[in-house]
VOMAR-778531 format. One line per 5 residues: number of its first residue (from 1); for each residue x, y, z negated of N, C-alpha, C. Coordinates in pm, 1 decimal, decimal comma. Layout:
BEGIN
NUM) X/Y/Z/X/Y/Z/X/Y/Z; ...
This chain:
BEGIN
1) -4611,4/2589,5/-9504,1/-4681,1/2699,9/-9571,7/-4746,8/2647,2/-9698,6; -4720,5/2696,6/-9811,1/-4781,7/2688,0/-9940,0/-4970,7/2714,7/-9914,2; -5058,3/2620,0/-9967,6/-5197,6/2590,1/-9930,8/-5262,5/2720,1/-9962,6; -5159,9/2784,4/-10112,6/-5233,0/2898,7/-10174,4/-5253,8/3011,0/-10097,4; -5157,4/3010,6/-10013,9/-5145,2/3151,9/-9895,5/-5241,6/3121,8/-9792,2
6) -5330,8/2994,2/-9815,6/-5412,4/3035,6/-9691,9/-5593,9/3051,2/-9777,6; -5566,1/3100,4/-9905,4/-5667,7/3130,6/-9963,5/-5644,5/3267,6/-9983,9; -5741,9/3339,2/-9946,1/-5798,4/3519,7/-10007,1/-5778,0/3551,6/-10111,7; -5683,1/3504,4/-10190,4/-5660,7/3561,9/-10335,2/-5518,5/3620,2/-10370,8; -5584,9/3762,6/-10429,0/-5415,2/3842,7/-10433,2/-5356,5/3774,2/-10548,4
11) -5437,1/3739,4/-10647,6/-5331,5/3685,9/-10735,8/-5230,3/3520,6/-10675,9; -5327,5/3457,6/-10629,3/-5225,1/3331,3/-10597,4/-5113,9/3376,4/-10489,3; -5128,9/3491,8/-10420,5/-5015,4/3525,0/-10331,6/-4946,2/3556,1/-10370,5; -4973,5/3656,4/-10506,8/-4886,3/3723,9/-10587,3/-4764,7/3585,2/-10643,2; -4797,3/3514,9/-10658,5/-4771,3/3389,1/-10702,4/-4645,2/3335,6/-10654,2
16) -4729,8/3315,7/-10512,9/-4640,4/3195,8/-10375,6/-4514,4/3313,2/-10383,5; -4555,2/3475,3/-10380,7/-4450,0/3505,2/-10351,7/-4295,7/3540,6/-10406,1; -4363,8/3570,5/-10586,8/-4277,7/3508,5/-10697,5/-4187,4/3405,3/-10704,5; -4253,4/3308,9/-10711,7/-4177,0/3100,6/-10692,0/-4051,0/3154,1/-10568,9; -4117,7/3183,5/-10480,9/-4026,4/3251,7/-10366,2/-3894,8/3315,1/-10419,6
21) -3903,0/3411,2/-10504,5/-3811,3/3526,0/-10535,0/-3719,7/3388,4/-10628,9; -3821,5/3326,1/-10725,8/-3744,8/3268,4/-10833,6/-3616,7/3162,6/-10771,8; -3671,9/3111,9/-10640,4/-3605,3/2973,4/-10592,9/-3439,5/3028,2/-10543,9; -3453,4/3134,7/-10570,0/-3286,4/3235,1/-10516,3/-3221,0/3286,8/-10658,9; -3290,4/3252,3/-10807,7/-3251,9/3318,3/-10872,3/-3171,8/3193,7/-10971,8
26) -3031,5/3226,7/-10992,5/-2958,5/3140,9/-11057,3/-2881,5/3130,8/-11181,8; -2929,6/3149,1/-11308,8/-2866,4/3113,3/-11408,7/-2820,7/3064,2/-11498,7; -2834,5/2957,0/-11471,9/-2722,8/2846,8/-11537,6/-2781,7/2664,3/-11531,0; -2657,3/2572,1/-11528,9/-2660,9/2452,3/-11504,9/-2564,0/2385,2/-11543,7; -2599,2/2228,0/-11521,4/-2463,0/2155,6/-11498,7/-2375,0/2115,0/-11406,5
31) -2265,3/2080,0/-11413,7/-2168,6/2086,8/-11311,2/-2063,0/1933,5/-11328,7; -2010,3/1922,0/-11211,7/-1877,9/1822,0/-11213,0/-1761,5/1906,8/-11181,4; -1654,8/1872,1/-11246,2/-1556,1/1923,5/-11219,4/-1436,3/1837,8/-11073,1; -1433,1/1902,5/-10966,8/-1388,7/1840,9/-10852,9/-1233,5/1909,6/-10854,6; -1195,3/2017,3/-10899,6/-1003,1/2027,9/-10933,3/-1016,6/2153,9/-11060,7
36) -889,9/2145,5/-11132,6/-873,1/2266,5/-11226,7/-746,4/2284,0/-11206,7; -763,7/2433,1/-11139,9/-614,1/2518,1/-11156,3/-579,2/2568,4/-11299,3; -493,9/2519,7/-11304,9/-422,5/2548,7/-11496,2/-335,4/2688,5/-11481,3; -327,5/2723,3/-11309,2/-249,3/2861,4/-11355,3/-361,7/2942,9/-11301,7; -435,8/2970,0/-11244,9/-526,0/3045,4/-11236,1/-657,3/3021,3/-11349,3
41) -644,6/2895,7/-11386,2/-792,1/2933,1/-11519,7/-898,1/2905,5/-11394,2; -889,4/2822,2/-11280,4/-986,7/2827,8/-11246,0/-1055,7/2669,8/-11189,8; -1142,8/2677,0/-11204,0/-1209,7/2529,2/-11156,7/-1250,3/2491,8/-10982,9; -1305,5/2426,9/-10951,2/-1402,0/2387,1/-10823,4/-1466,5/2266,3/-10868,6; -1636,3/2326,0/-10914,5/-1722,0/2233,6/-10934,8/-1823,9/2241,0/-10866,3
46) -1872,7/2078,6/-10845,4/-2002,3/2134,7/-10790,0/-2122,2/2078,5/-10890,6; -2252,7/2152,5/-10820,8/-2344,8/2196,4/-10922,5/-2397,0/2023,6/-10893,6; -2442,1/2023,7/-11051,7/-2492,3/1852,6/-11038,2/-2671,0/1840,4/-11038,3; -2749,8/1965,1/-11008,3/-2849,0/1966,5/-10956,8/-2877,5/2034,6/-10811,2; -2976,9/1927,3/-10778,3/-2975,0/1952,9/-10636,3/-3093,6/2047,9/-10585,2
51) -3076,3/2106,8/-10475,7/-3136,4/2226,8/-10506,5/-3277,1/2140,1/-10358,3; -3428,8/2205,6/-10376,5/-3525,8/2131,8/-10322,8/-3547,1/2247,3/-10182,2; -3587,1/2183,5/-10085,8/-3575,0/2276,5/-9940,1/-3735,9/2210,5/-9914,5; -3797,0/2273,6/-9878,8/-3912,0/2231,8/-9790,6/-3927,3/2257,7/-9607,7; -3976,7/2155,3/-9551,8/-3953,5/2151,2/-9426,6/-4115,1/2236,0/-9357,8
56) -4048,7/2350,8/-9305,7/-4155,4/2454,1/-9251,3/-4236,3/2384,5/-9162,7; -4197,2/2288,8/-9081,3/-4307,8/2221,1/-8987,0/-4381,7/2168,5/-9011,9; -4367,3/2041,2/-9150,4/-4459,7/1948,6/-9201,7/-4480,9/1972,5/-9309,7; -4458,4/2051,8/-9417,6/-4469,9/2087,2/-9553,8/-4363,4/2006,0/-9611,2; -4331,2/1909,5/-9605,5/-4235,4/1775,8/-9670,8/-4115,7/1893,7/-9757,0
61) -4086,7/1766,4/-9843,6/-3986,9/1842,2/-9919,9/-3843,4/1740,6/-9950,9; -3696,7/1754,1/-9949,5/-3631,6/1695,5/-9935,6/-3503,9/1768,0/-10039,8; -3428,3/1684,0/-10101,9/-3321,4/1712,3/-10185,8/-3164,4/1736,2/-10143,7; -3092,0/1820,2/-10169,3/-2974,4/1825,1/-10088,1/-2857,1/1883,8/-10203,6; -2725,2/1869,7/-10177,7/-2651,8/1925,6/-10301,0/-2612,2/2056,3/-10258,4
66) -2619,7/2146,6/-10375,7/-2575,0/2272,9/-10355,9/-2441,7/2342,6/-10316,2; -2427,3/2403,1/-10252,8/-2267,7/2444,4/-10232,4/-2168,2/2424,6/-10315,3; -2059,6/2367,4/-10310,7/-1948,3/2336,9/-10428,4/-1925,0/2458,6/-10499,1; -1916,0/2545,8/-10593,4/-1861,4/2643,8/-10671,0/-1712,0/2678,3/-10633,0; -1656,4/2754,5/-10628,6/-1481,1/2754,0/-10607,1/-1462,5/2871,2/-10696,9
71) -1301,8/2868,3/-10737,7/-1261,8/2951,9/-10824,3/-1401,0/3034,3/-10958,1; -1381,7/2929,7/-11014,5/-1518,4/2922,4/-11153,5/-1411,9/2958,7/-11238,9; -1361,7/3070,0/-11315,3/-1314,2/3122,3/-11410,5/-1368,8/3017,5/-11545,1; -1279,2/2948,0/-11570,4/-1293,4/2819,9/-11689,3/-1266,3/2917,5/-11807,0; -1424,6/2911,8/-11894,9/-1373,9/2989,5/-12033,9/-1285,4/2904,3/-12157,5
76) -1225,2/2897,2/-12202,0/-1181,4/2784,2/-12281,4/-1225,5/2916,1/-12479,1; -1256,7/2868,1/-12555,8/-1270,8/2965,3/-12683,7/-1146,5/3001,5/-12757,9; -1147,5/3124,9/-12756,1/-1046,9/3239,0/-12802,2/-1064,7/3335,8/-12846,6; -944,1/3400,1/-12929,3/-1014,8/3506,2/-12954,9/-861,5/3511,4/-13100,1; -809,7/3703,1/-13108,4/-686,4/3715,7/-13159,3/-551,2/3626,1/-13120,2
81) -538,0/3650,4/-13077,9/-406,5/3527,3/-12946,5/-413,9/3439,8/-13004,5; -512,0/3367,5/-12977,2/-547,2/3219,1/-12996,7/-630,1/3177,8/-12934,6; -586,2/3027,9/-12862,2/-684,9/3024,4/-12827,2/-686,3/2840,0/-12741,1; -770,2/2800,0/-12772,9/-763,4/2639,3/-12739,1/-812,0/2596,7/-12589,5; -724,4/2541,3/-12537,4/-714,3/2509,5/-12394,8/-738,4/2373,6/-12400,1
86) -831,3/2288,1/-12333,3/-847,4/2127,0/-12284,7/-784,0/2117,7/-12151,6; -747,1/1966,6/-12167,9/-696,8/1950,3/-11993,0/-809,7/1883,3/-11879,8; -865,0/1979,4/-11856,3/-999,4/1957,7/-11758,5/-924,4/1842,7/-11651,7; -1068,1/1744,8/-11596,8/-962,9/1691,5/-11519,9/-1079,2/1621,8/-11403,5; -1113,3/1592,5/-11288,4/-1204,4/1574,7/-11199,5/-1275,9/1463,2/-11279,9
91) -1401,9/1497,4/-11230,4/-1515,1/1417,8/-11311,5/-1534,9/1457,3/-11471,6; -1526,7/1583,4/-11513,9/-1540,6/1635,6/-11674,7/-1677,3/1713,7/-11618,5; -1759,8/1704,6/-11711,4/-1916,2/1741,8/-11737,9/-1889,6/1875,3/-11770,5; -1957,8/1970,1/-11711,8/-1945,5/2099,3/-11802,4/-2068,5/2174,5/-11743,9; -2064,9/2303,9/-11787,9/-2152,0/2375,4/-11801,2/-2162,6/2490,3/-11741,9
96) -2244,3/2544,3/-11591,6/-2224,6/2651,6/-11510,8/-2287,2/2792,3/-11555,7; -2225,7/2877,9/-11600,5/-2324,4/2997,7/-11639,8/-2280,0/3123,2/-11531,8; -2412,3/3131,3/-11464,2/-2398,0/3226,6/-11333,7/-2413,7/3396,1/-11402,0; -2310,5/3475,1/-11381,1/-2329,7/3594,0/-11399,7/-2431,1/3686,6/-11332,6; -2517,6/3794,1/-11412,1/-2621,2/3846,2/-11359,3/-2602,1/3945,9/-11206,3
101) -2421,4/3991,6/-11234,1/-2415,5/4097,9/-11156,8/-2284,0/4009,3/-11098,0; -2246,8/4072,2/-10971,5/-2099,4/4008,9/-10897,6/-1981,9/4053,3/-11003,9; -1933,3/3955,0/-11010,5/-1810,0/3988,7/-11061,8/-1650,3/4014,4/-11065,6; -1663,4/4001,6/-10930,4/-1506,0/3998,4/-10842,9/-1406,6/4115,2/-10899,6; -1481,6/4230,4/-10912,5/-1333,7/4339,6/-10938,6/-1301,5/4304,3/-11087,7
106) -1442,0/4302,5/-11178,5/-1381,0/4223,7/-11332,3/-1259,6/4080,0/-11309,0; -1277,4/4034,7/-11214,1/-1245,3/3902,1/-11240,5/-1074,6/3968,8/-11201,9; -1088,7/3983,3/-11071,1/-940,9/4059,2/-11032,1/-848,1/4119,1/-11072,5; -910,4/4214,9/-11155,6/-823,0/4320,2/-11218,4/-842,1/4374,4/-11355,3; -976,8/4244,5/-11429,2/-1018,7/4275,0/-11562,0/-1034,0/4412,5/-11613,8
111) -1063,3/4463,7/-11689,4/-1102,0/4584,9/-11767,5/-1259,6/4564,9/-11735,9; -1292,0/4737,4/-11706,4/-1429,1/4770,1/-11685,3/-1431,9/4846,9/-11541,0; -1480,6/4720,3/-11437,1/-1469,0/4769,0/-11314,3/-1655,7/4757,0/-11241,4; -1655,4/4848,4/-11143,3/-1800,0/4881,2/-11046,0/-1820,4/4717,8/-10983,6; -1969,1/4712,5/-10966,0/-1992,5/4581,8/-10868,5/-1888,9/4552,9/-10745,1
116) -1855,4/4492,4/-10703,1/-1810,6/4485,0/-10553,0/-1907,0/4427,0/-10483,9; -2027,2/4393,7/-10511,9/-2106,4/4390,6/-10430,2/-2223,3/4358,7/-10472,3; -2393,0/4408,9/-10444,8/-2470,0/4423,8/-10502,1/-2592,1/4279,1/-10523,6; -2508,8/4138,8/-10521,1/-2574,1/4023,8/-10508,9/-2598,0/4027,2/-10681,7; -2681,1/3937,9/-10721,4/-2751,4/3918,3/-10864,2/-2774,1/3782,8/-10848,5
121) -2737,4/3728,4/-10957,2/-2738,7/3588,2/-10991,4/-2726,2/3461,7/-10899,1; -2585,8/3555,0/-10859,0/-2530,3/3438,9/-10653,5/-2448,9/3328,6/-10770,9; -2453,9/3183,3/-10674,9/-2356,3/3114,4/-10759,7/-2268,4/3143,6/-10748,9; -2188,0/3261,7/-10648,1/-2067,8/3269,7/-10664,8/-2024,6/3367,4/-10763,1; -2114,3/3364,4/-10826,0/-2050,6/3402,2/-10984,2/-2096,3/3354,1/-11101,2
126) -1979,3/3259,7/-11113,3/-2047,2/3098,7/-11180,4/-1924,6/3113,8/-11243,7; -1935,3/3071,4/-11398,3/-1819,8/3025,5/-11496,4/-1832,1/2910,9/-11540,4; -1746,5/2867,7/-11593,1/-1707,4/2726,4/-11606,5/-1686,2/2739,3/-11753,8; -1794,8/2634,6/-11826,0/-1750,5/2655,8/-11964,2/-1774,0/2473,6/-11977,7; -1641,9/2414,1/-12081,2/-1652,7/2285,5/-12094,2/-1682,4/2275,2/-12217,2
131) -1756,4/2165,3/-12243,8/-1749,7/2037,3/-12187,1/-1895,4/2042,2/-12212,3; -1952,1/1949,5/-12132,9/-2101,8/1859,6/-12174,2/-2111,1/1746,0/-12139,8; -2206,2/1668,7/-12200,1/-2213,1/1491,0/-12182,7/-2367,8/1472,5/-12127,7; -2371,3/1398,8/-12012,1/-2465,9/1351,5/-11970,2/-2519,8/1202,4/-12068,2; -2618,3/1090,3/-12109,1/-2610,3/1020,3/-12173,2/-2537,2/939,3/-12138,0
136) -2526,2/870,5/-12000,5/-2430,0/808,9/-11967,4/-2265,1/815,3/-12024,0; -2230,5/948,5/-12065,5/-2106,5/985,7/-12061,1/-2109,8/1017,1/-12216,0; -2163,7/987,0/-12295,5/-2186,5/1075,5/-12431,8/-2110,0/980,3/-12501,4; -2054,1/1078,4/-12622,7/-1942,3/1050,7/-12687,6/-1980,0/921,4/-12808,8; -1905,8/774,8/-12849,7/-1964,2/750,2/-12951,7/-1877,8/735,5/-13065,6
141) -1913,8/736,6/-13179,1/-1891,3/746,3/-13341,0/-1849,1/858,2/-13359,2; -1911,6/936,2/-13329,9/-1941,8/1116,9/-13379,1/-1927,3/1106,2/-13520,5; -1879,4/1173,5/-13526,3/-1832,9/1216,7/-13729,2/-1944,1/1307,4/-13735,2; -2040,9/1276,9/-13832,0/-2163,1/1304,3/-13909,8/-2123,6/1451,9/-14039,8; -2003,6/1409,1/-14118,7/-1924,8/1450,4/-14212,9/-1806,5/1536,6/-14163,7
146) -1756,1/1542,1/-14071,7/-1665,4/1596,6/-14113,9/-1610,6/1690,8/-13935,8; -1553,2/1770,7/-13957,8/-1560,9/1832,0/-13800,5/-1403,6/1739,2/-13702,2; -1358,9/1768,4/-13571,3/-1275,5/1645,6/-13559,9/-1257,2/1684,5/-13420,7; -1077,6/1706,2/-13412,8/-1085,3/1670,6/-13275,0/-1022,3/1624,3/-13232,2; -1031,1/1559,4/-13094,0/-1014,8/1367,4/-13133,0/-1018,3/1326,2/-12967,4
151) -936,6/1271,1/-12969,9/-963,4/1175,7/-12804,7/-1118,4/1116,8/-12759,7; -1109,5/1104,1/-12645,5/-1241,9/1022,9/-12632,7/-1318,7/941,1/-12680,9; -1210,2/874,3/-12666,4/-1185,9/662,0/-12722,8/-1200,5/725,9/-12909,4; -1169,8/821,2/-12981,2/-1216,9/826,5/-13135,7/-1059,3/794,2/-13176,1; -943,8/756,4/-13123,6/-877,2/658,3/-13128,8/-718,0/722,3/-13210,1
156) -745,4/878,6/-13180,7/-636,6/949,7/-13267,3/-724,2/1068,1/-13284,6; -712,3/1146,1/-13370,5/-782,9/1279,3/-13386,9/-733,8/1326,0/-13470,9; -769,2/1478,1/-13497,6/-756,7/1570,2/-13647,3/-888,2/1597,4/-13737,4; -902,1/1567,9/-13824,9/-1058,4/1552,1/-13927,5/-991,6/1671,1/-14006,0; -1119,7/1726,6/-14020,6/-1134,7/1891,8/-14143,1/-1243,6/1781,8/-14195,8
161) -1187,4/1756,6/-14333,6/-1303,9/1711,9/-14416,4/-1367,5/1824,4/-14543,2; -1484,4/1868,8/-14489,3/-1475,2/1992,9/-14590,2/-1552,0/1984,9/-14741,1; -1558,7/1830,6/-14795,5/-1620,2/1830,0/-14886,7/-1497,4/1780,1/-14978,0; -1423,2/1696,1/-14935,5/-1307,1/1736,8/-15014,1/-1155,2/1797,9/-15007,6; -1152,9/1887,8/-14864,5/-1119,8/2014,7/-14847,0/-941,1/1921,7/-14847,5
166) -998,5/1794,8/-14724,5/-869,4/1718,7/-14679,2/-874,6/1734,9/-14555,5; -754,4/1722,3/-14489,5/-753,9/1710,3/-14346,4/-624,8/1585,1/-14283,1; -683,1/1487,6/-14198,3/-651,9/1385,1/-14218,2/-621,7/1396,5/-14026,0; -489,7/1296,4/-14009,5/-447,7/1286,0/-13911,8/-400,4/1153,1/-13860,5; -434,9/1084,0/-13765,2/-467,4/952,6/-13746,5/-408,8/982,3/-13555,7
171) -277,8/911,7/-13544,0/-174,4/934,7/-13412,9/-160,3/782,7/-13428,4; -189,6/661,3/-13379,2/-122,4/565,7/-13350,1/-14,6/544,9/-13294,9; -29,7/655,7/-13217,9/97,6/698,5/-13091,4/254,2/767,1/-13166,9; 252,4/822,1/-13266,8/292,5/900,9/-13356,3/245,3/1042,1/-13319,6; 346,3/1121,4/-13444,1/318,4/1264,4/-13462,4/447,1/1359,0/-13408,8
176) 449,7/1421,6/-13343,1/594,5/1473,4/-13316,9/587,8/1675,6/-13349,5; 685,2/1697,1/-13478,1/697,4/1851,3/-13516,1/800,2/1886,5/-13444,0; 787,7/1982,8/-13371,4/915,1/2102,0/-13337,4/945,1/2195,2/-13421,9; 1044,7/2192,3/-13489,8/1053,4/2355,9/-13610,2/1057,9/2321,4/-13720,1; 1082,3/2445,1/-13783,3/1093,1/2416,7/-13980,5/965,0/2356,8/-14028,9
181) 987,2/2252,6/-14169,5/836,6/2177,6/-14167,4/837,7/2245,0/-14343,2; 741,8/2292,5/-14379,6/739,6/2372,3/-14541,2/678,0/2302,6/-14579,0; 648,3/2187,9/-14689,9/556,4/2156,3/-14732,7/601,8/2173,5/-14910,3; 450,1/2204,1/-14949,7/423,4/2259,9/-15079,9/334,3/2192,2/-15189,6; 398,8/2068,7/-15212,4/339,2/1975,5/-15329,5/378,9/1840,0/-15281,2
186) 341,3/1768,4/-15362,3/439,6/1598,2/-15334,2/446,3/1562,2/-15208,8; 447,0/1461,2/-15129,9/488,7/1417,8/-15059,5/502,4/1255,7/-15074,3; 388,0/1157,9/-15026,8/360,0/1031,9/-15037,9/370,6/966,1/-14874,7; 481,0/843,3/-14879,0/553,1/761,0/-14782,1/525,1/632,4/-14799,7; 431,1/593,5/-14664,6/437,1/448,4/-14736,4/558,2/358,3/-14637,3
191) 569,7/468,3/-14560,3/744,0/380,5/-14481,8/811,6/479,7/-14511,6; 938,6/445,2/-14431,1/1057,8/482,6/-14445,7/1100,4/635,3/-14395,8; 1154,1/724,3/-14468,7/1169,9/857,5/-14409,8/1337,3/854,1/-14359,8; 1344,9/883,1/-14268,3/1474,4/922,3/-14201,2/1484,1/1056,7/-14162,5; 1654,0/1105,7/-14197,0/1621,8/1209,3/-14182,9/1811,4/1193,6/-14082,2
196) 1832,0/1351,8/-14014,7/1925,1/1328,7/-13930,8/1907,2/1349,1/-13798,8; 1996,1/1395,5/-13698,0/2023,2/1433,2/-13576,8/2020,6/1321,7/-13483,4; 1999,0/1194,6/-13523,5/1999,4/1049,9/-13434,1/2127,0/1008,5/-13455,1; 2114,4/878,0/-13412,1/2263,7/787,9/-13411,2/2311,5/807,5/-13546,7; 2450,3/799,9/-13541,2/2498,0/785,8/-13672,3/2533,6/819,5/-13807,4
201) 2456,3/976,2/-13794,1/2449,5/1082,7/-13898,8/2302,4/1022,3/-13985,0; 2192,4/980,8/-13946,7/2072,3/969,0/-13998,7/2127,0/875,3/-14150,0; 1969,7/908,7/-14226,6/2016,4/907,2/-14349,3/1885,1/807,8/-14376,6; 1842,0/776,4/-14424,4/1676,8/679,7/-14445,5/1653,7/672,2/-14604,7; 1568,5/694,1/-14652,2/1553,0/748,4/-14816,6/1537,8/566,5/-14848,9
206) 1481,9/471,0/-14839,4/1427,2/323,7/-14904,9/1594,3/293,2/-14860,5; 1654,8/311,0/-14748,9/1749,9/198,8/-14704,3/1924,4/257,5/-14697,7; 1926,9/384,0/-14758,4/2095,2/447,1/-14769,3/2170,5/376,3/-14912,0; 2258,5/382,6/-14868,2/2381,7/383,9/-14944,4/2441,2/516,2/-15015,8; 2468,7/468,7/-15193,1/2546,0/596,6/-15249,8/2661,5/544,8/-15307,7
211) 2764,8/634,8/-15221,4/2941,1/556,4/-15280,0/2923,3/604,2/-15403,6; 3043,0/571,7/-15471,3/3059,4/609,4/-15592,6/3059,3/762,8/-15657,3; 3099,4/794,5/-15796,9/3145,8/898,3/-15791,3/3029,2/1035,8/-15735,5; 2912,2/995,7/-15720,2/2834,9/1087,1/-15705,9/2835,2/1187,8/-15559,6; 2879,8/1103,3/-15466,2/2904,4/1201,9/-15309,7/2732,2/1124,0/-15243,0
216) 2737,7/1185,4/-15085,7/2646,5/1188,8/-15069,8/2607,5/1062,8/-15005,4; 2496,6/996,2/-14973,5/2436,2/927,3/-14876,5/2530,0/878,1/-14801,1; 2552,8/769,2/-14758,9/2684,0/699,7/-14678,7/2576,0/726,8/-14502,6; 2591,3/773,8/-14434,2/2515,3/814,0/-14300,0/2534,5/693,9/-14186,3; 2407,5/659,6/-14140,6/2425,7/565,3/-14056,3/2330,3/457,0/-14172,2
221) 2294,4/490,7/-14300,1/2285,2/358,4/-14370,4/2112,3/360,8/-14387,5
């Protein structure tokens, strides 16, 4: 029993019995990510604060982890059919935002659907929005200048540099295009461009051969 409830005062009861109401009320935290369904859009995280229980016999108070989350509708940002997807993956930091009202028939059958049931701020209506960094886990050599998105490790990324309105691409791994490639102003190589279907048709601009007589590229060269 809280000490305040055994004092004569309506306001401190008013109180004990508030804290009460609040300790059920849930909107928002951090989370671990424990699986992500990529065809449902949905996660199973559990909440990475632990929720405090007090023991009715002795007053004592003790820490315990909260129910795992299941099927957490992962928001990824979108918007006009577009829209950027990460590959969530167990142990990714993110961010739980509990909906005020149940959300099951929205979630089910989307549009604008009635409660299915009249719970308010239950974790089981918890979304999954990524990513966040605990310090332990926090990202380093953050680009100050320029926006970037980029592996963990910093180690390949895409830079929007917007002060001189370049955008710079850094693949150690390489770069691989599918499709017609348009480009519209020079074009600077500091290796070798090959061009060609593989094997023995390819053509290489520093290292081909031109027969005589003005025909084309000797292929293979």
């Amino acid at each position: 029993m809280d000490r305040r409830e055994r004092v004569n005062d309506f306001e401190a009861a008013v109180s004990v019995m508030i804290e009460a109401q609040l300790r059920d009320l849930w909107t928002g935290m951090p989370g671990i990510v424990q699986s992500f369904d990529a065809v449902l859009m949905t996660a199973v995280v559990q909440p990475a604060i632990q929720a405090k229980h007090q023991n009715q016999n002795d007053g004592s108070w003790s820490n315990a982890n909260l129910p795992m989350l299941v099927d957490c509708p992962v928001q990824f940002p979108g918007g006009g059919n577009v829209t950027l997807t990460l590959p969530l993956t167990q142990g990714d930091e993110v961010w739980i935002n509990i909906a005020n009202r149940c959300v099951d028939a929205w979630w089910s059958q989307g549009g604008i659907q009635p409660q299915a049931e009249f719970r308010m701020h239950d974790l089981s209506d918890g979304f999954c929005f990524p990513k966040i960094w605990s310090k332990p886990k926090a990202l380093s050599n953050i680009s100050t200048t320029t926006a970037q998105l980029r592996s963990n490790d910093g180690v390949s990324y895409v830079e929007l540099d917007p002060a001189g309105h370049i955008v710079n691409i850094v693949a150690p791994g390489g770069t691989n295009i599918t499709g017609p490639l348009t480009v519209n102003g020079a074009v600077n190589a500091t290796g070798n461009v090959i061009a060609g279907h593989g094997g023995a048709d390819q053509v290489g601009l520093q290292t081909h051969d031109h027969p005589a007589n003005g025909q084309p590229p000797t292929p293979g060269s």
